[in-house]
C-alpha positions as CSV (number, residue, x, y, z in Angstrom):
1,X,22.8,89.0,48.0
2,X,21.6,85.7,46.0
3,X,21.7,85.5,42.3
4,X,20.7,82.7,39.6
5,X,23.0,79.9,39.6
6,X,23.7,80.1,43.5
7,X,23.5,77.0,45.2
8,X,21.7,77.2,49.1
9,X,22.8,74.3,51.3
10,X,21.3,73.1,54.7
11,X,21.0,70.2,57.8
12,X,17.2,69.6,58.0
13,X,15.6,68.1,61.3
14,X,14.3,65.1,60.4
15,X,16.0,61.3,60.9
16,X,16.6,60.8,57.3
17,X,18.6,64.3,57.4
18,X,20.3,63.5,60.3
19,X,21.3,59.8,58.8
20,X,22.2,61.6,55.7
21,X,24.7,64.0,57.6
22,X,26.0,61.0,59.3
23,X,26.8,58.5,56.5
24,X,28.2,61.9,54.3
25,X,30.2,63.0,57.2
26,X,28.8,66.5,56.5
27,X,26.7,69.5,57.8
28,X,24.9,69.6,55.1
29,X,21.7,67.3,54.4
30,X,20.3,68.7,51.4
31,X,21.2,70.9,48.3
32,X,19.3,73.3,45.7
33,X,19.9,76.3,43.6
34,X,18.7,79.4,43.5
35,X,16.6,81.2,39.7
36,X,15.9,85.0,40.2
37,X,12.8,85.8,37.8
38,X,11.2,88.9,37.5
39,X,13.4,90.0,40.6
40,X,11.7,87.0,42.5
41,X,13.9,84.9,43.6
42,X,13.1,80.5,43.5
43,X,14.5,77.6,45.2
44,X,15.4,74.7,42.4
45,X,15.2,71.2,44.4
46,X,14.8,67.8,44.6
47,X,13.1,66.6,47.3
48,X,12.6,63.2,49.5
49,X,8.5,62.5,48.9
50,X,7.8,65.6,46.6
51,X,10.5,65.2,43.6
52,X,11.7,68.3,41.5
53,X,10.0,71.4,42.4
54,X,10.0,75.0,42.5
55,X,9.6,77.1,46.0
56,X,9.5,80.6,46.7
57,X,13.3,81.3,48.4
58,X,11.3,82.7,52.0
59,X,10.0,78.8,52.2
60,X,13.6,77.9,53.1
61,X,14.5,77.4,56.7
62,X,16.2,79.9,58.0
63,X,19.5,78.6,58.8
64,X,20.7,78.0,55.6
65,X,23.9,78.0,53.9
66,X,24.4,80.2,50.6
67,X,27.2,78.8,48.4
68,X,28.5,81.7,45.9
69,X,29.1,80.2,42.2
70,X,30.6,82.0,39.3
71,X,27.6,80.9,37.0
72,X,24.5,82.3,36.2
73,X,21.0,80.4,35.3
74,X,21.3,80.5,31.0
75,X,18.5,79.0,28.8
76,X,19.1,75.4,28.7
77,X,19.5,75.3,32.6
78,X,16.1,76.9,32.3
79,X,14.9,74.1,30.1
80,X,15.8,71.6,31.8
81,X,14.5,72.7,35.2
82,X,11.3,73.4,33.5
83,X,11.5,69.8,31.2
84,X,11.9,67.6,34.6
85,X,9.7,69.9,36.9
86,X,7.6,67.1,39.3
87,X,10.2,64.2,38.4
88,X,10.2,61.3,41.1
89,X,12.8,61.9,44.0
90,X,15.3,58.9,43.6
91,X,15.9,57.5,46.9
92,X,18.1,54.6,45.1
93,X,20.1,57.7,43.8
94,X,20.6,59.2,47.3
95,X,21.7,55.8,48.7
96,X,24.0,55.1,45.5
97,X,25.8,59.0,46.1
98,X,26.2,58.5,49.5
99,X,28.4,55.0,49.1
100,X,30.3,56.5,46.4
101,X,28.4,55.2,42.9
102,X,27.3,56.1,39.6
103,X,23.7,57.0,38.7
104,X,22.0,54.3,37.7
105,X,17.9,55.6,38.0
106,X,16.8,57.4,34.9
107,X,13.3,58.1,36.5
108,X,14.0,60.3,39.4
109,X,16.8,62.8,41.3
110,X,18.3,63.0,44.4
111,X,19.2,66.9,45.3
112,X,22.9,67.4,44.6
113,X,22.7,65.3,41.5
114,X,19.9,67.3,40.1
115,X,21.7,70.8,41.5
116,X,25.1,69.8,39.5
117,X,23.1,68.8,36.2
118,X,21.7,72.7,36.4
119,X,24.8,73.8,37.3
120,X,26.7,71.9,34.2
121,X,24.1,73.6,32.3
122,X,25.4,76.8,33.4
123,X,28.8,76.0,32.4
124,X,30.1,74.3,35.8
125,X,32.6,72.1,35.0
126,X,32.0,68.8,37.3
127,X,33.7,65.5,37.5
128,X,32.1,62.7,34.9
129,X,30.4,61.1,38.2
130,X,27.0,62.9,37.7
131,X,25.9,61.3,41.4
132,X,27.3,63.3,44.0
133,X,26.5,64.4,47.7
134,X,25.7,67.9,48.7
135,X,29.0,67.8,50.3
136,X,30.6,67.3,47.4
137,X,29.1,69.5,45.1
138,X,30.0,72.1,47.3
139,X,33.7,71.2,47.7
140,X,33.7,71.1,44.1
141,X,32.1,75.0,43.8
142,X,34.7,76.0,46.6
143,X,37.8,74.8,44.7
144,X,36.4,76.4,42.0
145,X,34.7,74.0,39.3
């Protein structure tokens, strides 16, 4: 069963998914977390060509990946989903994760670094580097962050 703060992982079809699960040496091409409103649940993202948006959960492929976390969605992860809803996807970002570097592009996300900001939000506690890969993040959740 999915709850707020739950973090859905998957390998999408596309060449830039398929180059991003190359270079990251993971399954995984993109990252998200889940918000339960009104019993309803949402898929929290941020996505090549479309930026950070909001998506009904049945809009997922099928074959994803749900990643249990021990947090749940509070008010200021609320906020700030809300506050940066239709920011700018930053491709810069995505490249700068996958070879290991710091954040450097106020004016968009890549997926995993806008999932861990929620999930710091939430009480997550994640390494200072704020750019990470979806591989990561979730490595991080497993070994318990």
């Amino acid at each position: 069963m999915l709850s707020s703060g739950d973090v859905v992982a998957y390998r999408g079809n596309s060449i830039i998914s398929s180059i991003v699960r190359w270079w990251t040496e993971s399954p995984y091409s993109h990252i998200g977390v889940i918000w339960k409103i009104n019993d309803q649940l949402f898929f929290v993202e941020a996505l090549i060509f479309k930026g950070v948006r909001i998506i009904p959960i049945d809009k997922l492929p099928a074959d994803y990946e749900v990643i249990k976390t021990q947090v749940t969605l509070l008010g200021d992860a609320e906020a700030f989903i809300l506050q940066h809803l239709a920011d700018d996807y930053s491709i810069i970002d995505a490249i700068r994760a996958g070879l290991g570097l710091k954040q450097n592009n106020s004016k968009g996300w890549q997926c995993a670094e806008f999932a861990a900001q929620i999930l710091k939000r939430c009480g997550l506690r994640l390494p200072e580097r704020e750019n990470l890969t979806p591989i990561e993040l979730i490595t991080l959740i497993k070994q318990g962050a």
